[in-house]
N, C-alpha and C positions, 0 to 999 in steps of 0.2 A: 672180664673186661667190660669197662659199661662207657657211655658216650661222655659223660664226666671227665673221665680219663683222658680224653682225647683233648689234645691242645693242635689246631689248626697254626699258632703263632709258632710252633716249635719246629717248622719249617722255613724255608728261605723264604722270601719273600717272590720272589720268582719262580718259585717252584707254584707257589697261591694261586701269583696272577697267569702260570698255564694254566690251571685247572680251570682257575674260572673262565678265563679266554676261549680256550679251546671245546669246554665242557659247559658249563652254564651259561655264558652269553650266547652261545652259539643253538642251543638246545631252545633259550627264552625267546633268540629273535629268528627264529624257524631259519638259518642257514646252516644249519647241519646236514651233512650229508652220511648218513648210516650205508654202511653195506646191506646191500640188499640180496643177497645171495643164500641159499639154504644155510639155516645155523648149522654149525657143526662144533661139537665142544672138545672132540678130540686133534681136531683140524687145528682151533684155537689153542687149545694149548702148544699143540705143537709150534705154532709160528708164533707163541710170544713168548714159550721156555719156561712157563709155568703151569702149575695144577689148576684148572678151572672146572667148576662143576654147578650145576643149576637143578633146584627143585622146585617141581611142580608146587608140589605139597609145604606150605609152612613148616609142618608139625615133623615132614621130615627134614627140613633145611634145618630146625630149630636143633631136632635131635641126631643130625651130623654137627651141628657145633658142639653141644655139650659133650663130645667127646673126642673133640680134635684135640689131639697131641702132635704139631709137627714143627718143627724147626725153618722146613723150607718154604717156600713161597707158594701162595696159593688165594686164590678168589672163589667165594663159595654167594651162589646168591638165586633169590626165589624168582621162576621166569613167569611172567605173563605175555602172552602175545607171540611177538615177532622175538626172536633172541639175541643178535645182536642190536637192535636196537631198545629192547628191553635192558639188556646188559647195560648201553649206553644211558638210557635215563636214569638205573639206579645210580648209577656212577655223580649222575648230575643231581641227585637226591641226595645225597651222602657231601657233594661237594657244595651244594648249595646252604645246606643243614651245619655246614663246618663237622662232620661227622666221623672227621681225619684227625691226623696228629701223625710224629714222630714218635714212631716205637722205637727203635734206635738208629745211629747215624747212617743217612741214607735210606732209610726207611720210609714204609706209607703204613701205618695202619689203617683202615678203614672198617667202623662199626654204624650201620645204618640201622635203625629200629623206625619204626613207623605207626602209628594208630588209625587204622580208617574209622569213620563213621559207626556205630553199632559195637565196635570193640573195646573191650574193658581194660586190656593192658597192650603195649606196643610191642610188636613182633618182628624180628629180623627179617629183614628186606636184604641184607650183603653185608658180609665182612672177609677181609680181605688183608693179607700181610705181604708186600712186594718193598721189592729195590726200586729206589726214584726212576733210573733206566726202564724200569719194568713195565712201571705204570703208565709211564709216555710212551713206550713201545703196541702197547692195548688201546691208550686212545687214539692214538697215530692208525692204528691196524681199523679200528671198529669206524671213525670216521673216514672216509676217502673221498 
């Protein structure tokens, strides 16, 4: 799957403008409110009903995707910092970048790639296959 693929229009249009509402306007005009409480990613899964999992390391985020086979829901993505709100920015990186699309009805796919300064090709930063339900239930949860 590559970012090409991803069509941001192949969603409602209400579904866009939560993202950007709740996730990128909120993130650009510093009124977000991240949970501030120990990250926890088994905790997280638990209360949003899906797989969530975060690497330190690129090289292993990179190489848990190339071998993801799964049908169900799940967000996989590189942490730096604070974790929930790490989680939240990427989210605001990927929505900001139109870095989304419809994978199929009711769907979100999410393929974020990134290039810092000094690197020669862009590296997975988050990707993420959830129910429209899902993905609102994670923003709703990560901002309070």
């Amino acid at each position: 799957m590559g970012q090409s693929e991803l069509n941001p229009f192949g969603l409602s249009e209400d579904l866009r403008n939560y993202f950007y509402n709740k996730v990128v306007l909120s993130w650009e005009m510093g009124v977000s409110n991240i949970r501030s409480d120990r990250y926890n990613k088994r905790n997280l899964s638990a209360d949003v009903g899906f797989r969530v999992e975060n690497f330190k390391k690129i090289s292993d985020l990179e190489r848990r995707v190339s071998c993801l086979n799964d049908s169900s829901e799940f967000l996989i993505f590189h942490i730096e910092g604070k974790g929930y709100e790490c989680l939240f920015k990427r989210l605001r990186d990927a929505f900001a970048h139109g870095h989304y699309g419809c994978g199929k009805s009711d769907w979100v796919t999410i393929f974020h790639r990134y290039k810092s300064r000094g690197q020669k090709v862009e590296q997975i930063r988050l990707l993420a296959k959830l129910h429209q339900s899902s993905i609102k239930k994670l923003i709703d949860l990560l901002s309070v």
